[in-house]
PDB file of N, CA, C and O in Angstrom:
ATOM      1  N   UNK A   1      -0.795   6.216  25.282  1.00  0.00           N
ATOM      2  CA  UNK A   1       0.500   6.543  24.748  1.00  0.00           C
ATOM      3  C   UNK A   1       1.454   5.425  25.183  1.00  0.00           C
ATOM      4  O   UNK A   1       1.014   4.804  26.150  1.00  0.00           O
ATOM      5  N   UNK A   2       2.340   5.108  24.845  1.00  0.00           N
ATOM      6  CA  UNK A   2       3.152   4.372  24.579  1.00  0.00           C
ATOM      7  C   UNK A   2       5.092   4.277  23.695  1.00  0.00           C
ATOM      8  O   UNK A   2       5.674   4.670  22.684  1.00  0.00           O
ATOM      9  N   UNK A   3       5.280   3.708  24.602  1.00  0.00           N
ATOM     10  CA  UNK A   3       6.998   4.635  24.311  1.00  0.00           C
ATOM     11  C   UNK A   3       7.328   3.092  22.647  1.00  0.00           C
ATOM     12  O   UNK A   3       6.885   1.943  22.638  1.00  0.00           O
ATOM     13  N   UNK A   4       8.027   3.638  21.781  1.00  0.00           N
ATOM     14  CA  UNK A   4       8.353   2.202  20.574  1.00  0.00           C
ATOM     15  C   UNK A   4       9.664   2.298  21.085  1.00  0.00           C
ATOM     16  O   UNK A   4      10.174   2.835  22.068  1.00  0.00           O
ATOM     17  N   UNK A   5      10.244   1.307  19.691  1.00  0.00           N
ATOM     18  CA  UNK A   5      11.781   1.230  20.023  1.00  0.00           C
ATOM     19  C   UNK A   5      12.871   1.892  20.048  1.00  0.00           C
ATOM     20  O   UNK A   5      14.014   1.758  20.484  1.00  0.00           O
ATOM     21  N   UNK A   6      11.876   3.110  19.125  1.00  0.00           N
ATOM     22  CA  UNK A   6      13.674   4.051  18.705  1.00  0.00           C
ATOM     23  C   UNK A   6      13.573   4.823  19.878  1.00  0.00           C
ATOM     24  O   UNK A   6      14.385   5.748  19.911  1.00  0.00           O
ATOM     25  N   UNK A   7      12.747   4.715  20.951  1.00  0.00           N
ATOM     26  CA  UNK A   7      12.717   5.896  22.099  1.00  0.00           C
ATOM     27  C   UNK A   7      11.589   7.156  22.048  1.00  0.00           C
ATOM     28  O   UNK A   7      11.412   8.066  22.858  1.00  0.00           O
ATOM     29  N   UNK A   8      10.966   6.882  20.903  1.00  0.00           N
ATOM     30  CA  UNK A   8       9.956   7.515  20.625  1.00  0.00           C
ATOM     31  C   UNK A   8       8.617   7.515  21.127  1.00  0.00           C
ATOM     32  O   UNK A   8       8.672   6.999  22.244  1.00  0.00           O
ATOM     33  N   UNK A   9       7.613   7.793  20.893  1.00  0.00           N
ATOM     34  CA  UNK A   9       6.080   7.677  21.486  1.00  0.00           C
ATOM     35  C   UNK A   9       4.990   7.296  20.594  1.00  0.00           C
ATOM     36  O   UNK A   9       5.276   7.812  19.513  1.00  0.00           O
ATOM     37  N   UNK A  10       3.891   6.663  20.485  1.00  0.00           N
ATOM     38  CA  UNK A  10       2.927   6.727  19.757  1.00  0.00           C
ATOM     39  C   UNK A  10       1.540   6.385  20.244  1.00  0.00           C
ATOM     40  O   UNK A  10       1.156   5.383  20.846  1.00  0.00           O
ATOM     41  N   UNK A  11       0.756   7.655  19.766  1.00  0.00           N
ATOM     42  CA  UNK A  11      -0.120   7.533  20.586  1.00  0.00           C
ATOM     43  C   UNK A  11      -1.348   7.192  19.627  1.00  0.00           C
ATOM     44  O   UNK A  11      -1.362   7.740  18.524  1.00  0.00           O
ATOM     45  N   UNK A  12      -2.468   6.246  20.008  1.00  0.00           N
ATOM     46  CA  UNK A  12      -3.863   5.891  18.913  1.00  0.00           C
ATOM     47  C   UNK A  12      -4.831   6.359  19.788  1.00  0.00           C
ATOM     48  O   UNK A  12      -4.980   6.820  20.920  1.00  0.00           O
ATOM     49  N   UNK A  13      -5.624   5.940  18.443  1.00  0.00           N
ATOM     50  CA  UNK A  13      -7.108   6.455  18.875  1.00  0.00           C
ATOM     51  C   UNK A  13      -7.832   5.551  18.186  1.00  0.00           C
ATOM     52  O   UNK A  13      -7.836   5.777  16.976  1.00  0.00           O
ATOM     53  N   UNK A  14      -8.608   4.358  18.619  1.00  0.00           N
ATOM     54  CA  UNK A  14      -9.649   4.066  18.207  1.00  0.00           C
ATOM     55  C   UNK A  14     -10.883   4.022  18.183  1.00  0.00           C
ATOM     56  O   UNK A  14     -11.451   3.821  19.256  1.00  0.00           O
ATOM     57  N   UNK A  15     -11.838   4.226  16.729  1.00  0.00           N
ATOM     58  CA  UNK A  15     -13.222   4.507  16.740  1.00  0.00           C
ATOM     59  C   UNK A  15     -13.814   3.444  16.345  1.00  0.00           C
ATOM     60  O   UNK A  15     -13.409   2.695  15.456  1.00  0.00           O
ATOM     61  N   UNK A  16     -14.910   3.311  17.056  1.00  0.00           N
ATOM     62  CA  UNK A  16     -16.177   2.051  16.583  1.00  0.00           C
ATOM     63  C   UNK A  16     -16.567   2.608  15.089  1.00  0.00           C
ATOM     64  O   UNK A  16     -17.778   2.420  14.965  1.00  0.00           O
ATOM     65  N   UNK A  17     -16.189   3.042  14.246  1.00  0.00           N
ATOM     66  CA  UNK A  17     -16.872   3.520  13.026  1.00  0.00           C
ATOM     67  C   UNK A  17     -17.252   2.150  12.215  1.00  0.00           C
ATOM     68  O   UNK A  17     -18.009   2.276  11.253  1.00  0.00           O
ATOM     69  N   UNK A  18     -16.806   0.952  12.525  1.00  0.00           N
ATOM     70  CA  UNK A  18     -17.041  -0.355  11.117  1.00  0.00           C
ATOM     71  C   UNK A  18     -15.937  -1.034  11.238  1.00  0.00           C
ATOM     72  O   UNK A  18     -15.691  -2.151  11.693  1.00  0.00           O
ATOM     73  N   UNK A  19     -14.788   0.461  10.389  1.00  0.00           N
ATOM     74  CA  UNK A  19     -13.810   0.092   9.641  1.00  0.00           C
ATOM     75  C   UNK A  19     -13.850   0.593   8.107  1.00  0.00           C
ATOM     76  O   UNK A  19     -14.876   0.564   7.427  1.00  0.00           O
ATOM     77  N   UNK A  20     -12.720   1.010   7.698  1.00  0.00           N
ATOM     78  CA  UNK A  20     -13.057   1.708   6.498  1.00  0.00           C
ATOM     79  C   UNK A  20     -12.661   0.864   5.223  1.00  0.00           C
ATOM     80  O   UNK A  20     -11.863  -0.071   5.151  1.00  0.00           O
ATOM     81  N   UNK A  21     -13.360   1.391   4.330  1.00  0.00           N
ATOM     82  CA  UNK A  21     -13.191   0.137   3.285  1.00  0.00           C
ATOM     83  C   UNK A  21     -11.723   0.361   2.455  1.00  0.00           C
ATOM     84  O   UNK A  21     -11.386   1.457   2.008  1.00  0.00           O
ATOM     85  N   UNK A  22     -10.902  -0.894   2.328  1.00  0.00           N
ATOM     86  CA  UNK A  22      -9.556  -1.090   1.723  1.00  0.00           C
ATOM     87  C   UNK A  22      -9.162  -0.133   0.663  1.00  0.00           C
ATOM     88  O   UNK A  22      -7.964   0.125   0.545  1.00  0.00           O
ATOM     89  N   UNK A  23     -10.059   0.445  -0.150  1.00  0.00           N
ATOM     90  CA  UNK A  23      -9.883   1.049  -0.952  1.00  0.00           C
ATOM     91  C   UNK A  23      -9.546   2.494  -0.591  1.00  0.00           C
ATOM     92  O   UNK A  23      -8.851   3.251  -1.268  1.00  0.00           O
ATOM     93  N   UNK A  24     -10.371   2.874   1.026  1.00  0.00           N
ATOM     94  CA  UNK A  24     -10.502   4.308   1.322  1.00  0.00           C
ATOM     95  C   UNK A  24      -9.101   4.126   2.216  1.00  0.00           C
ATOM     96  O   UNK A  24      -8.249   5.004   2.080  1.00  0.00           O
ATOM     97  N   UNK A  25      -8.871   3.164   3.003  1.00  0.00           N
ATOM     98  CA  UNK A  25      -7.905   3.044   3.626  1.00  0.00           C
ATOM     99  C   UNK A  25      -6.166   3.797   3.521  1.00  0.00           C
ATOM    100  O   UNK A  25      -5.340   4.395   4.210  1.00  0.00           O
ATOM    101  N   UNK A  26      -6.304   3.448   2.639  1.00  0.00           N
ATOM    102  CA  UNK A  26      -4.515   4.630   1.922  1.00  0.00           C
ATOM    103  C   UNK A  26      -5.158   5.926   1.670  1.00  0.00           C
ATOM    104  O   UNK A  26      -4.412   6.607   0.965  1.00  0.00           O
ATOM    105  N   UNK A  27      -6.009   6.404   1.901  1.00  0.00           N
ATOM    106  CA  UNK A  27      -6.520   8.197   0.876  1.00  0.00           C
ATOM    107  C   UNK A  27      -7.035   8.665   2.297  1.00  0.00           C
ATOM    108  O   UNK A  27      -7.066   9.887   2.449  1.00  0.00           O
ATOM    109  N   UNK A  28      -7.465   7.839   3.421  1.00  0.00           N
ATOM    110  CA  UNK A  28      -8.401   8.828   4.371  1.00  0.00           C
ATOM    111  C   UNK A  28      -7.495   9.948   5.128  1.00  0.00           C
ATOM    112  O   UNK A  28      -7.923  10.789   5.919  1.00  0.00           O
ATOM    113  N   UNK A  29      -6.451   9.811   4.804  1.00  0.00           N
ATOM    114  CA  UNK A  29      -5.463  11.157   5.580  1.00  0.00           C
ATOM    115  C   UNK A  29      -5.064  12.315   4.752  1.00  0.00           C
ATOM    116  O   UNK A  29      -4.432  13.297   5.141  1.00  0.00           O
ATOM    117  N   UNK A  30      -5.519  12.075   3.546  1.00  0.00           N
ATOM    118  CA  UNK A  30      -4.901  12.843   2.238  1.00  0.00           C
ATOM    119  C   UNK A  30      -5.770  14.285   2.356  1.00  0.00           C
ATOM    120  O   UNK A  30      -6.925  14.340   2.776  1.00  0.00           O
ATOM    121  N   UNK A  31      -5.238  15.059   2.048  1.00  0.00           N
ATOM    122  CA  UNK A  31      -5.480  16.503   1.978  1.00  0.00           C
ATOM    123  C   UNK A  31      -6.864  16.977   1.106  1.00  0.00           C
ATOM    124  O   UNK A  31      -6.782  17.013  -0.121  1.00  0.00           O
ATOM    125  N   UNK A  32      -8.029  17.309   1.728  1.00  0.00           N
ATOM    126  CA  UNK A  32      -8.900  17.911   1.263  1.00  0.00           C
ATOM    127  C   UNK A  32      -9.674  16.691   0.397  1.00  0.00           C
ATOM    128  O   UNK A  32     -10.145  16.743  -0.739  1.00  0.00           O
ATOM    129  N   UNK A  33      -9.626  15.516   1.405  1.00  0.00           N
ATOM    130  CA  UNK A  33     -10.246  14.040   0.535  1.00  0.00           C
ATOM    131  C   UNK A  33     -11.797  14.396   1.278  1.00  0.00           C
ATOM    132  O   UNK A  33     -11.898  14.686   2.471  1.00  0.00           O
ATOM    133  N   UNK A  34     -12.979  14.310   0.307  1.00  0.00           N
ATOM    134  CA  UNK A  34     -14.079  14.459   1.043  1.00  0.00           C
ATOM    135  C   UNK A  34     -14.350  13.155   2.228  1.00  0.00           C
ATOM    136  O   UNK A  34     -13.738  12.087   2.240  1.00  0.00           O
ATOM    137  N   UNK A  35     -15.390  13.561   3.150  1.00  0.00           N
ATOM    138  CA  UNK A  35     -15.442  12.567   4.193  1.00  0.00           C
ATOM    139  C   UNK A  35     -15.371  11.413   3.590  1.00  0.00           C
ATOM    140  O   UNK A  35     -14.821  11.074   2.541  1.00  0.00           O
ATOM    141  N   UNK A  36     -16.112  10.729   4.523  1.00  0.00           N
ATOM    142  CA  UNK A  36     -16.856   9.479   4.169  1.00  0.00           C
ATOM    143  C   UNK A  36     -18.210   9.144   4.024  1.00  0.00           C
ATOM    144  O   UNK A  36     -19.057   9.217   4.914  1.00  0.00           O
ATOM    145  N   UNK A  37     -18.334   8.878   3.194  1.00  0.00           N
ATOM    146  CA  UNK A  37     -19.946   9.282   2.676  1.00  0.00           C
ATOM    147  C   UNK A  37     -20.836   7.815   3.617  1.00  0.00           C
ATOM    148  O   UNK A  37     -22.011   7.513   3.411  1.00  0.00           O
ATOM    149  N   UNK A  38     -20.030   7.194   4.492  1.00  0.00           N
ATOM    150  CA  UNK A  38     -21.087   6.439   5.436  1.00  0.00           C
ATOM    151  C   UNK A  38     -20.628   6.913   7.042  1.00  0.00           C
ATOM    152  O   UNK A  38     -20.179   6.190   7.932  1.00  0.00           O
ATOM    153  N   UNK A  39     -20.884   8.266   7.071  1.00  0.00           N
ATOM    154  CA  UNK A  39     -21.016   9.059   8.107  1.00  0.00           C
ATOM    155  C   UNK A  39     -22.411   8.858   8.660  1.00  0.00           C
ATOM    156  O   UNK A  39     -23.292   8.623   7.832  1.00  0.00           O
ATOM    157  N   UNK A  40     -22.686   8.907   9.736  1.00  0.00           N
ATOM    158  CA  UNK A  40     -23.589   9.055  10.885  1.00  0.00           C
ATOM    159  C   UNK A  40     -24.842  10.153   9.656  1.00  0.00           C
ATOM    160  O   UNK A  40     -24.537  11.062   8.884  1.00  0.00           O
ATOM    161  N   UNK A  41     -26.093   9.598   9.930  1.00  0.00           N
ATOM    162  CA  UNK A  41     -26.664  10.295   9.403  1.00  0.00           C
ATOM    163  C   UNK A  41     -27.096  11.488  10.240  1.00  0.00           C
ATOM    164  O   UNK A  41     -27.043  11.619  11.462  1.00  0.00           O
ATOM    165  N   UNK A  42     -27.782  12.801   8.784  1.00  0.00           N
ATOM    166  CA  UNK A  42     -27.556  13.832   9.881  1.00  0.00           C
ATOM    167  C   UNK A  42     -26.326  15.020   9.873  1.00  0.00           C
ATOM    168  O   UNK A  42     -26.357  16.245   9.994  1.00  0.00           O
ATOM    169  N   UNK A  43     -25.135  13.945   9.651  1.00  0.00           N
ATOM    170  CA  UNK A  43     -23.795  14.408  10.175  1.00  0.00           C
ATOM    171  C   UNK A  43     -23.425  15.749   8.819  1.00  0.00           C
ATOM    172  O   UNK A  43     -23.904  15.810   7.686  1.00  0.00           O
ATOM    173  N   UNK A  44     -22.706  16.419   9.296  1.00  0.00           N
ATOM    174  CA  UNK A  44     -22.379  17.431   8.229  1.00  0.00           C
ATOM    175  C   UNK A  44     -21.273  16.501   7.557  1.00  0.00           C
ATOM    176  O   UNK A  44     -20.524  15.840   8.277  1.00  0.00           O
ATOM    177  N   UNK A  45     -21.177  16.457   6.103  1.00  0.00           N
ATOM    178  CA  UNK A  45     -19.738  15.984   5.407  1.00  0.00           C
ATOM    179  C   UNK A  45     -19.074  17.220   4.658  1.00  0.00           C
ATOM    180  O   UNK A  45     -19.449  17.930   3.725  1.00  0.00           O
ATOM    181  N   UNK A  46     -17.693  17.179   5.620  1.00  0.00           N
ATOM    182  CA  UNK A  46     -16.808  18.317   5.005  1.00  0.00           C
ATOM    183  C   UNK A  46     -15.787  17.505   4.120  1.00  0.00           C
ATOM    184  O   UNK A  46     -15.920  16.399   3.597  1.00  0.00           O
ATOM    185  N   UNK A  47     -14.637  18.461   4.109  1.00  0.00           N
ATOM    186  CA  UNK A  47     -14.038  17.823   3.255  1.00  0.00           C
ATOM    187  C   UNK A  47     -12.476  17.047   3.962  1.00  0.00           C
ATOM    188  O   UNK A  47     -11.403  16.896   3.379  1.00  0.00           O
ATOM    189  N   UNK A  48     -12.757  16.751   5.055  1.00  0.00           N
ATOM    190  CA  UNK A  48     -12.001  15.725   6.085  1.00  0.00           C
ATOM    191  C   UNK A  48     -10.543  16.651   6.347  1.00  0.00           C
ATOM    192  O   UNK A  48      -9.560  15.933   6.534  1.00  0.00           O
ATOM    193  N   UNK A  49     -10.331  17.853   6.377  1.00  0.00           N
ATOM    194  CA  UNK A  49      -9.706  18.745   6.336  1.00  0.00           C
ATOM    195  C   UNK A  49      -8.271  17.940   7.949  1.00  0.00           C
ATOM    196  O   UNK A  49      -7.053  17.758   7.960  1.00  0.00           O
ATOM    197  N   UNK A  50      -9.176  17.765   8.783  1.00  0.00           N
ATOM    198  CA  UNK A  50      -8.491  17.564  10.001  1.00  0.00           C
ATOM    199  C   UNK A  50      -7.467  16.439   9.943  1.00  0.00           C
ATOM    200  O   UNK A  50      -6.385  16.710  10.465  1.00  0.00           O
ATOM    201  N   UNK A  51      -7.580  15.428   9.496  1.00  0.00           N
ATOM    202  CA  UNK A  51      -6.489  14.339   9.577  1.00  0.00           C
ATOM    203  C   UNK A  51      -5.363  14.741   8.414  1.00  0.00           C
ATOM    204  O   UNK A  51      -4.222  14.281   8.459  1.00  0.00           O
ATOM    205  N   UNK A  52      -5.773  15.567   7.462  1.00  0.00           N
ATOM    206  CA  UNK A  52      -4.396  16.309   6.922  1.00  0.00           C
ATOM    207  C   UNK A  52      -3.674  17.383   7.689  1.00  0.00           C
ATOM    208  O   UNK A  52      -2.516  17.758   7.504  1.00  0.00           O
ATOM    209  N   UNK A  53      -4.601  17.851   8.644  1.00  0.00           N
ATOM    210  CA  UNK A  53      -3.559  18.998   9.290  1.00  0.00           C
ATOM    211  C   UNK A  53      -3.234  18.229  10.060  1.00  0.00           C
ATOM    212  O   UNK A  53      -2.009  18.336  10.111  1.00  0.00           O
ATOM    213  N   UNK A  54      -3.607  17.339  10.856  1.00  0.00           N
ATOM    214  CA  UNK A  54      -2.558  16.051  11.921  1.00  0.00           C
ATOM    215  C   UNK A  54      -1.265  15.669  11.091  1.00  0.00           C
ATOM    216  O   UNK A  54      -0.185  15.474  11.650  1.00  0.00           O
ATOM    217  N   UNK A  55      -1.426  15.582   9.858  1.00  0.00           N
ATOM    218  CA  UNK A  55      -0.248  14.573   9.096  1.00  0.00           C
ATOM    219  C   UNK A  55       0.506  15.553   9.233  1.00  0.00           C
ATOM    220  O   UNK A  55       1.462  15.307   9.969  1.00  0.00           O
ATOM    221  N   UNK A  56       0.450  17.199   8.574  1.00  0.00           N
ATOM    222  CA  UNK A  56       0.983  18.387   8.320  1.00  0.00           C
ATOM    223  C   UNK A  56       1.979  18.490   9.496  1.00  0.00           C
ATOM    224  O   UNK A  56       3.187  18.724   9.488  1.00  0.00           O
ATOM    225  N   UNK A  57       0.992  18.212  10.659  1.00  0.00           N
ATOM    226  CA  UNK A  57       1.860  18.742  12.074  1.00  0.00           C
ATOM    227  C   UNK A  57       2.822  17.561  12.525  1.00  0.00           C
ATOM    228  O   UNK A  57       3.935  17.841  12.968  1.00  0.00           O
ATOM    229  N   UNK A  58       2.498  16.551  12.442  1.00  0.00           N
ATOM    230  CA  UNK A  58       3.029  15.731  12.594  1.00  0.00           C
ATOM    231  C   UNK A  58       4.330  15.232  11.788  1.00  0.00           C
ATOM    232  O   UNK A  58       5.393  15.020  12.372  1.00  0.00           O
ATOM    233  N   UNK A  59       4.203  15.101  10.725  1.00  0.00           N
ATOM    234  CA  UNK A  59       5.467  15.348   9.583  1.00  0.00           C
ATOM    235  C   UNK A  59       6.875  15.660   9.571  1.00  0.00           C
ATOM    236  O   UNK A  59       7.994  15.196   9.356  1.00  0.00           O
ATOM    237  N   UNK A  60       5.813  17.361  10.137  1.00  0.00           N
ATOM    238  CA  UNK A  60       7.107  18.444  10.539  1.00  0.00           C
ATOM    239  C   UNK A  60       8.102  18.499  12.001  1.00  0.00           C
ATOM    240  O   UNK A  60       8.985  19.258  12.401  1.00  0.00           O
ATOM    241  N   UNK A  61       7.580  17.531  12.419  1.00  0.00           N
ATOM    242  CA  UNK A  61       8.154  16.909  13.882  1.00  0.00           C
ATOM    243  C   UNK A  61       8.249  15.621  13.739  1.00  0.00           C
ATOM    244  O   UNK A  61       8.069  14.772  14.612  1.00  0.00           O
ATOM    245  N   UNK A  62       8.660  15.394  12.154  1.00  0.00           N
ATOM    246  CA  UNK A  62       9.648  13.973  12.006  1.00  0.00           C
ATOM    247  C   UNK A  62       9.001  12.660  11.996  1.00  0.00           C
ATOM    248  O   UNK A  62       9.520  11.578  11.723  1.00  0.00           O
ATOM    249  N   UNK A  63       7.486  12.977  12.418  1.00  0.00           N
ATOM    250  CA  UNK A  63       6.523  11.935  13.004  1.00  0.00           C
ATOM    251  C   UNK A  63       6.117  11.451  11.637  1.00  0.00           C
ATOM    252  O   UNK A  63       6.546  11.665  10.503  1.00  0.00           O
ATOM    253  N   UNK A  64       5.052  10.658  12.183  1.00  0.00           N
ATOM    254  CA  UNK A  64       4.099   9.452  10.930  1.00  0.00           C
ATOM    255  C   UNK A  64       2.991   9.749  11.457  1.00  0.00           C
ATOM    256  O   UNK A  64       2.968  10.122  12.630  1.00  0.00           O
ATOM    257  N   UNK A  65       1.553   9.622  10.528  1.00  0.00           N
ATOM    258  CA  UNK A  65       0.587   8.813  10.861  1.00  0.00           C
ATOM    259  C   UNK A  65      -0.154   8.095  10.247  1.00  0.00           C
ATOM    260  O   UNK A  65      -0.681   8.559   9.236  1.00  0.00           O
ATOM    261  N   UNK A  66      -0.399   6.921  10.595  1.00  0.00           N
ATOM    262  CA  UNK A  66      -1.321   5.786   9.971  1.00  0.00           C
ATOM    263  C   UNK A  66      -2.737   5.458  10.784  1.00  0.00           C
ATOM    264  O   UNK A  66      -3.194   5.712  11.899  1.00  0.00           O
ATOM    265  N   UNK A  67      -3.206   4.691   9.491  1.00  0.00           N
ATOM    266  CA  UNK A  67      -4.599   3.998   9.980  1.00  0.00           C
ATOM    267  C   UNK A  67      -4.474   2.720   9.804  1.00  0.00           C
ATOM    268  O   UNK A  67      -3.592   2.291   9.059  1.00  0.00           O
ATOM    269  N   UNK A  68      -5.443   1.787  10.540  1.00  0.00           N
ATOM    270  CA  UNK A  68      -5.861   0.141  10.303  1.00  0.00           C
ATOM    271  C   UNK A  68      -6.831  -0.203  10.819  1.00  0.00           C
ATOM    272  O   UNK A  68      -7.246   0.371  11.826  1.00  0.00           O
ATOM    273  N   UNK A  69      -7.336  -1.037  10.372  1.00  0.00           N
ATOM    274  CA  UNK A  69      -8.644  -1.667  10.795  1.00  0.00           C
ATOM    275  C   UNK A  69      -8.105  -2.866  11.523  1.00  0.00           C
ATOM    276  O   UNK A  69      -7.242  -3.689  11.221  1.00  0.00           O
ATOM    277  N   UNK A  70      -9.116  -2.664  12.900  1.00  0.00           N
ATOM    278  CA  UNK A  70      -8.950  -4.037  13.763  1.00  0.00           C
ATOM    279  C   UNK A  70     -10.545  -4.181  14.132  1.00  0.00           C
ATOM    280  O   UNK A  70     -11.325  -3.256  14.359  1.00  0.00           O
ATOM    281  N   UNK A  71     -10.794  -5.477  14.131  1.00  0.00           N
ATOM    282  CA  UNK A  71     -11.965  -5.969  14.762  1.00  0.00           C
ATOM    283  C   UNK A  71     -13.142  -4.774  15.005  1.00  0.00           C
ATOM    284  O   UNK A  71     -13.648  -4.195  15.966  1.00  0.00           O
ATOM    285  N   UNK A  72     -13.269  -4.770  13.390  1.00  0.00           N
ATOM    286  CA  UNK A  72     -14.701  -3.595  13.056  1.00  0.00           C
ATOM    287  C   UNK A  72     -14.527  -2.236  13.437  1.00  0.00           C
ATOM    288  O   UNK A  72     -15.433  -1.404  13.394  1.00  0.00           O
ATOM    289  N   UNK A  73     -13.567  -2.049  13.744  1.00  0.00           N
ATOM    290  CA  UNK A  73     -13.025  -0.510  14.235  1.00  0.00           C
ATOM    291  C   UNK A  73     -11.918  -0.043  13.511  1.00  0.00           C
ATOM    292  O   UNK A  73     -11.200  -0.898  12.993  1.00  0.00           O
ATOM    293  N   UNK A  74     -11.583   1.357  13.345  1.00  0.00           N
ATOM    294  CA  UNK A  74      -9.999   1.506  12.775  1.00  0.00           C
ATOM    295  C   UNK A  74      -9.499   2.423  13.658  1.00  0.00           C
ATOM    296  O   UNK A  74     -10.151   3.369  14.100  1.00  0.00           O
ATOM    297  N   UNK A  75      -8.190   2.134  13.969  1.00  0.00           N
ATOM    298  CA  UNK A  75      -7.433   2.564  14.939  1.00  0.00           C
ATOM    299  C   UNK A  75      -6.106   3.628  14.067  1.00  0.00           C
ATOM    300  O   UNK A  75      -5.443   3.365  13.064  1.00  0.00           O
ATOM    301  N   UNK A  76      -6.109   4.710  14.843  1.00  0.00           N
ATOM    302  CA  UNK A  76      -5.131   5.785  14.217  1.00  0.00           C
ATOM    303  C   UNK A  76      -4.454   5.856  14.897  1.00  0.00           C
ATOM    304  O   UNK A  76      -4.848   5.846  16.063  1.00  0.00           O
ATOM    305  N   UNK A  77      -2.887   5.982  14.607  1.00  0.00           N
ATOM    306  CA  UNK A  77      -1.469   5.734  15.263  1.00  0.00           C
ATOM    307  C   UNK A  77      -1.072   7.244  15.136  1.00  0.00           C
ATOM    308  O   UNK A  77      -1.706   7.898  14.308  1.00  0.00           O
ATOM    309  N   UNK A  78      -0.317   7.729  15.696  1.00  0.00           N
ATOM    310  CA  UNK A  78       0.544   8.932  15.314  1.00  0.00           C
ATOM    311  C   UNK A  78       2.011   8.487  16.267  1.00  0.00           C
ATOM    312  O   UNK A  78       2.117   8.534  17.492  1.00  0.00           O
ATOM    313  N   UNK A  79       2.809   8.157  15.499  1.00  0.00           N
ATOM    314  CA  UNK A  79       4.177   8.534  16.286  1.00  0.00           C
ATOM    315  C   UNK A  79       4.978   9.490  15.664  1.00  0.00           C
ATOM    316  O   UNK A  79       5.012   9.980  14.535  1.00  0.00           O
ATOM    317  N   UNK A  80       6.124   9.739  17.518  1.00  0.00           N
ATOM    318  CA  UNK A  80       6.599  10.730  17.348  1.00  0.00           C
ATOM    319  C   UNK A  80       7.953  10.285  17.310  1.00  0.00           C
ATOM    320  O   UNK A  80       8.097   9.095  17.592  1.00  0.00           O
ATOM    321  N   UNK A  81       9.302  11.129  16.949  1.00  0.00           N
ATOM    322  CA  UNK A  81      10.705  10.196  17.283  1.00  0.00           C
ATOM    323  C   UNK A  81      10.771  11.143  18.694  1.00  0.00           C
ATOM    324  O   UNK A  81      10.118  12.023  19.254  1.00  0.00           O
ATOM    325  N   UNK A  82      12.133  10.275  18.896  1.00  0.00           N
ATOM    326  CA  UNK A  82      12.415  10.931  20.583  1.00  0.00           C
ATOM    327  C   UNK A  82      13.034  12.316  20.095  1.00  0.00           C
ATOM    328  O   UNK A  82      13.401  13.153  20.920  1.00  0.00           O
TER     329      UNK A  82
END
């Protein structure tokens, strides 16, 4: 976690997943977007339900959240305002 400029907080999370492809990049937070179909094999694919209820909660407490790819990984931001 980490304090930004307006006095606010933002906290990431990054996963070794690759990195997601440019195209999926703007949609992977979107509401009821199916996974990602280069999930871990094995893996159950739902319909990625969870990073829309982060946005949901987050939103409503004024916040953001984004994704980006850094060095084969993508890293998820959530800030909050003060």
């Amino acid at each position: 976690m980490e304090q930004v400029p307006d006095g606010g907080v933002m906290v990431t999370a990054t996963d070794a997943c690759g990195g997601i492809s440019k195209d999926d990049l703007e949609r992977v937070i979107d509401t009821a977007r199916p996974a990602c179909p280069n999930s871990r094999p094995g893996r159950r694919r739902g319909l990625g339900l969870g990073l829309a209820i982060v946005r949901g909660v987050v939103e409503a407490h004024r916040g953001s959240v984004g994704v980006v790819n850094i060095h084969g990984s993508c890293r998820f931001e959530v800030r909050l305002p003060h």
